[in-house]
Every structure is written in C-alpha cells, then in structure tokens.
TISEMAR-79731 format. One record per residue: residue number from 1; x, y, z of N, C-alpha, C, CB in turn; residue in one letter. Coordinates in Angstrom, 3 decimals, decimal comma. Glycine has a CB too. Example, Ala and Ser with C-alpha at 12.3 -4.5 7.8 and 13.67 -1.06 7.14 Angstrom:
2
[1; [13,190; -5,690; 7,800]; [12,300; -4,500; 7,800]; [13,200; -3,300; 7,800]; [11,308; -4,473; 9,046]; "a"]
[2; [12,850; -2,250; 7,080]; [13,670; -1,060; 7,140]; [12,900; 0,030; 7,870]; [14,084; -0,598; 5,725]; "s"]
This chain:
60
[1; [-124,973; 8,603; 37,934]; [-125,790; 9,088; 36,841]; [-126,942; 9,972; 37,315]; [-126,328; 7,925; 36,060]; "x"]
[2; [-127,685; 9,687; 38,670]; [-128,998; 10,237; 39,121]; [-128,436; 12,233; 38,774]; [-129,412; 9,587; 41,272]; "x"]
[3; [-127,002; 12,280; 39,188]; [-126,847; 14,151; 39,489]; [-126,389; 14,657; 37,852]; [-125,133; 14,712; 40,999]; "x"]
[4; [-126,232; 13,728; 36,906]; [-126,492; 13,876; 35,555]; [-127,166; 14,430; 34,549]; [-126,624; 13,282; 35,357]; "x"]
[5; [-128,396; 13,073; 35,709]; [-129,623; 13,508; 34,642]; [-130,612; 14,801; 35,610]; [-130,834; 11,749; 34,188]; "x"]
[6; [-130,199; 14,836; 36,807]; [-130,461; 16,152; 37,438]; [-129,960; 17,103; 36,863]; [-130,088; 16,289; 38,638]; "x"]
[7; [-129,426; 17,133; 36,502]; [-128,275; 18,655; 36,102]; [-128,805; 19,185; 34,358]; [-125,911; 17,938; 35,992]; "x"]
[8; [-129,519; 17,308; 33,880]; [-129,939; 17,572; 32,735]; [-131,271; 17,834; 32,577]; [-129,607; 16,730; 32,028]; "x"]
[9; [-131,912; 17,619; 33,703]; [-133,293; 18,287; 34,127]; [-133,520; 19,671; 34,051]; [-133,585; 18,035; 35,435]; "x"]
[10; [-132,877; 20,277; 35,009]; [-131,923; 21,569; 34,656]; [-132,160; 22,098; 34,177]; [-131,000; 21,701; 34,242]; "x"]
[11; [-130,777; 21,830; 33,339]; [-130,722; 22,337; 31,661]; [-132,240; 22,306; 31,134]; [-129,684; 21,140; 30,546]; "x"]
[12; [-133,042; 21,771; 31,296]; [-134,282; 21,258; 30,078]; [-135,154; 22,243; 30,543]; [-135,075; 19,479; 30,107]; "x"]
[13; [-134,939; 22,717; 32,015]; [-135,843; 23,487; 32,242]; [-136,028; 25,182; 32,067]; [-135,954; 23,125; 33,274]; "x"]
[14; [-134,737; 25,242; 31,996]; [-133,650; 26,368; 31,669]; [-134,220; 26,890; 30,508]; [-132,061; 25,880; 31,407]; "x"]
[15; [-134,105; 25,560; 29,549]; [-134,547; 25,979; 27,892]; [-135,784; 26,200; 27,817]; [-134,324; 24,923; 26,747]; "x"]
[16; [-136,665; 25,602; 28,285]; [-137,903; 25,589; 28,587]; [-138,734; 26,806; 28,638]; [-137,943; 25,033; 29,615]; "x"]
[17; [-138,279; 27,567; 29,883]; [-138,427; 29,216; 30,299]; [-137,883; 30,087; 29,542]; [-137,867; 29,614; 31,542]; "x"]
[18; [-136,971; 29,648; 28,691]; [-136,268; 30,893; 27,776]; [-136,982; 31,196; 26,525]; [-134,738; 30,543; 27,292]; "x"]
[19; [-137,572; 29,440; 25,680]; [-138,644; 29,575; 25,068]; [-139,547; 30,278; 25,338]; [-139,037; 28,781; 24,943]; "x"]
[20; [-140,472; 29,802; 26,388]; [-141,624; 30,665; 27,226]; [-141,604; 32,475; 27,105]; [-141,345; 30,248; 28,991]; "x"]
[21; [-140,239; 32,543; 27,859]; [-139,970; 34,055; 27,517]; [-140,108; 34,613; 26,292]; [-138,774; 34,393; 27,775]; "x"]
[22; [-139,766; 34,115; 25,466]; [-139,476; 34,537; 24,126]; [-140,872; 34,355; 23,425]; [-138,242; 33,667; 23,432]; "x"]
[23; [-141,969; 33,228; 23,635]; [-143,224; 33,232; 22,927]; [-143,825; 34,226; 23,706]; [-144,023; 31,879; 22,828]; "x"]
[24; [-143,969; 34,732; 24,837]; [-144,434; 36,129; 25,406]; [-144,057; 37,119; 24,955]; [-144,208; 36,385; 26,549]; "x"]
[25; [-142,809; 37,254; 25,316]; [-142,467; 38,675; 23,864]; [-143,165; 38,483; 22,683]; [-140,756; 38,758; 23,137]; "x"]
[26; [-142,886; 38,072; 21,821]; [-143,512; 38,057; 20,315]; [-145,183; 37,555; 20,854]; [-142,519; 36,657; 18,998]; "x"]
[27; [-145,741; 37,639; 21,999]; [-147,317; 37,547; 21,872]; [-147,347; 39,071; 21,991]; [-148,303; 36,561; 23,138]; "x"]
[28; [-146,625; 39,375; 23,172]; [-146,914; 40,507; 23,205]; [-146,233; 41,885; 22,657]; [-147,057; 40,483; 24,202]; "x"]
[29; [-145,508; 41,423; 21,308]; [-145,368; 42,257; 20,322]; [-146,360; 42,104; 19,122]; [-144,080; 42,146; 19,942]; "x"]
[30; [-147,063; 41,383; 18,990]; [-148,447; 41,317; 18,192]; [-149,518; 41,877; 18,637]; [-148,897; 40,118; 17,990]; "x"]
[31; [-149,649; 41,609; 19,809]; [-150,955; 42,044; 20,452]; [-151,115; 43,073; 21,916]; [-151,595; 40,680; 20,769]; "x"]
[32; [-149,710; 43,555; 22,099]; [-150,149; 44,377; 23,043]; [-150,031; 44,012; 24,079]; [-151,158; 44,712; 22,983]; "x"]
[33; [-149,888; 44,435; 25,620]; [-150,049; 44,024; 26,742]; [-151,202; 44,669; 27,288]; [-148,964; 44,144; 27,422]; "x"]
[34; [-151,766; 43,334; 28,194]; [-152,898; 43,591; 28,632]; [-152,606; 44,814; 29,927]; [-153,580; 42,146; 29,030]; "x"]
[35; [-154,026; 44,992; 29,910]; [-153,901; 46,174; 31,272]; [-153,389; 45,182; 32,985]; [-156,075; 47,099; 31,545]; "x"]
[36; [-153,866; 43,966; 32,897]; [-153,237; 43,170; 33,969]; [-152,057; 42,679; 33,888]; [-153,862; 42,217; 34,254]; "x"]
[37; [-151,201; 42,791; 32,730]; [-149,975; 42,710; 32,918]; [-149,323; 43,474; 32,933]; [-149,546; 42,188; 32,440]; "x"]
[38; [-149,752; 44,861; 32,569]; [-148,782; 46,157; 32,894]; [-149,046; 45,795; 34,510]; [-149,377; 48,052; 32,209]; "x"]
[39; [-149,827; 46,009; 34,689]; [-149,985; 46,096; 36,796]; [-149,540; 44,805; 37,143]; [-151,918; 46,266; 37,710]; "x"]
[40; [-148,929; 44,041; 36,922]; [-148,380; 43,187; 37,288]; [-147,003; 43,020; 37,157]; [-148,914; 42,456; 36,935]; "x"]
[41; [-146,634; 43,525; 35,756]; [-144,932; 44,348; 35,549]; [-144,998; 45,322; 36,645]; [-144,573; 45,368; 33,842]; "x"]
[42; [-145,516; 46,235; 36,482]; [-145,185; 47,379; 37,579]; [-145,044; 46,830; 39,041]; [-146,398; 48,518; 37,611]; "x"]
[43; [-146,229; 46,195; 38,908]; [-146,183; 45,604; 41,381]; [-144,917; 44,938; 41,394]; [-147,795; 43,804; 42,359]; "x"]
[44; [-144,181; 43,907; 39,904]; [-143,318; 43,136; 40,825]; [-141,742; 44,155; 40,572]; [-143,247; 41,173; 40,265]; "x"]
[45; [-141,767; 45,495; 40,243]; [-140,760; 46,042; 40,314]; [-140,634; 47,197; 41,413]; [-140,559; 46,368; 39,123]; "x"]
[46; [-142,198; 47,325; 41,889]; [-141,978; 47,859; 43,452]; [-141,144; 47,179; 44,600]; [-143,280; 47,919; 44,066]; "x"]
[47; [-140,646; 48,246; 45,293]; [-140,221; 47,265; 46,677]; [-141,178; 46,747; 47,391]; [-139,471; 47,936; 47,752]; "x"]
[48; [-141,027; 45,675; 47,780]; [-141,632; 45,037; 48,788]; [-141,785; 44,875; 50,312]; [-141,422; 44,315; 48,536]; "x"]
[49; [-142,896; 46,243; 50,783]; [-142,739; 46,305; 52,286]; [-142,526; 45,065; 53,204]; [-143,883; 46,907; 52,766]; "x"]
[50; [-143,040; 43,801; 52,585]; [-143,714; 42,785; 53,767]; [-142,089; 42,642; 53,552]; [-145,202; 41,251; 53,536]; "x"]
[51; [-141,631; 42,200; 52,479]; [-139,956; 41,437; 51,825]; [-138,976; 42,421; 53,101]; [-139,342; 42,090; 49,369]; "x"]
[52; [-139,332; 43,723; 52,699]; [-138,588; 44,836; 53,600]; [-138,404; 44,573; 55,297]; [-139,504; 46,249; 53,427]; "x"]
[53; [-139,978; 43,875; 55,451]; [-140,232; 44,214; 56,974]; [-139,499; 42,958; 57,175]; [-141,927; 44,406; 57,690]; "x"]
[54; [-139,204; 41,651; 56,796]; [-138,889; 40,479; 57,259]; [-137,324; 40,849; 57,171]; [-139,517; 39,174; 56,433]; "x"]
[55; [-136,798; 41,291; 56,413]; [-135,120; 41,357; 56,137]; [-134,932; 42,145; 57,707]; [-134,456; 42,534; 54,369]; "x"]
[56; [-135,918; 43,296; 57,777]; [-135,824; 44,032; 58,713]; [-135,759; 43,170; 60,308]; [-136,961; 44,968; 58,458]; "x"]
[57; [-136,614; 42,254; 60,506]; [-136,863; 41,590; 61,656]; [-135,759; 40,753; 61,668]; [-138,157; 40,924; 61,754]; "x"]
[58; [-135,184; 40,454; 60,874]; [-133,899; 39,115; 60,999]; [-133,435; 39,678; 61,023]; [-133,361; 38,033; 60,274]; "x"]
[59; [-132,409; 40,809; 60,792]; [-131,435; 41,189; 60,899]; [-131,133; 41,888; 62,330]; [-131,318; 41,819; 59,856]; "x"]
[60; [-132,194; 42,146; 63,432]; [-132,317; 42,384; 64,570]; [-131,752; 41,788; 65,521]; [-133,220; 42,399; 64,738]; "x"]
C-alpha cells in the first residue's frame, strides 16, 4: 500500500500545481504582470551559462 499512497501523493500534487497554474493565469489576466515577473519569465528562458559550463565539464 505505502507505493499507492505514494503514487497518490503524486497525483495530489500534480493537481495541486495545475490549480496553482491556472489561479496565476487568471491573476494575471486581471491584473497584469508585474515588472518582476516579466524578468523572471524572461531569465528563466535564457540559456544558462553556469547549466552550460557544468554539461560542458562532464562531458570532458
């Protein structure tokens, strides 16, 4: 039962974040996005030098 109710943890959390997602959209179809979350959309769709430099070093 324990990988059950793991799996149903899961799931709960799954739903959880999809809610979440979805009350952010509709906040921020009422009200706009702030100026710190545009720059925060934007940084996490840059590449990532440090992400870059480590793939880079392991693969050496």
């Amino acid at each position: 039962m324990t990988s059950s109710r793991g799996h149903q943890g899961a799931h709960g959390i799954g739903q959880v974040e999809k809610q979440l997602n979805r009350q952010a959209q509709a906040a921020e179809q009422m009200q706009g996005t702030s100026e710190t979350d545009q720059e925060v959309l934007a940084a996490s769709q840059e590449p990532s030098s440090v992400m870059e430099e480590i793939i880079d070093t392991h693969n050496e």
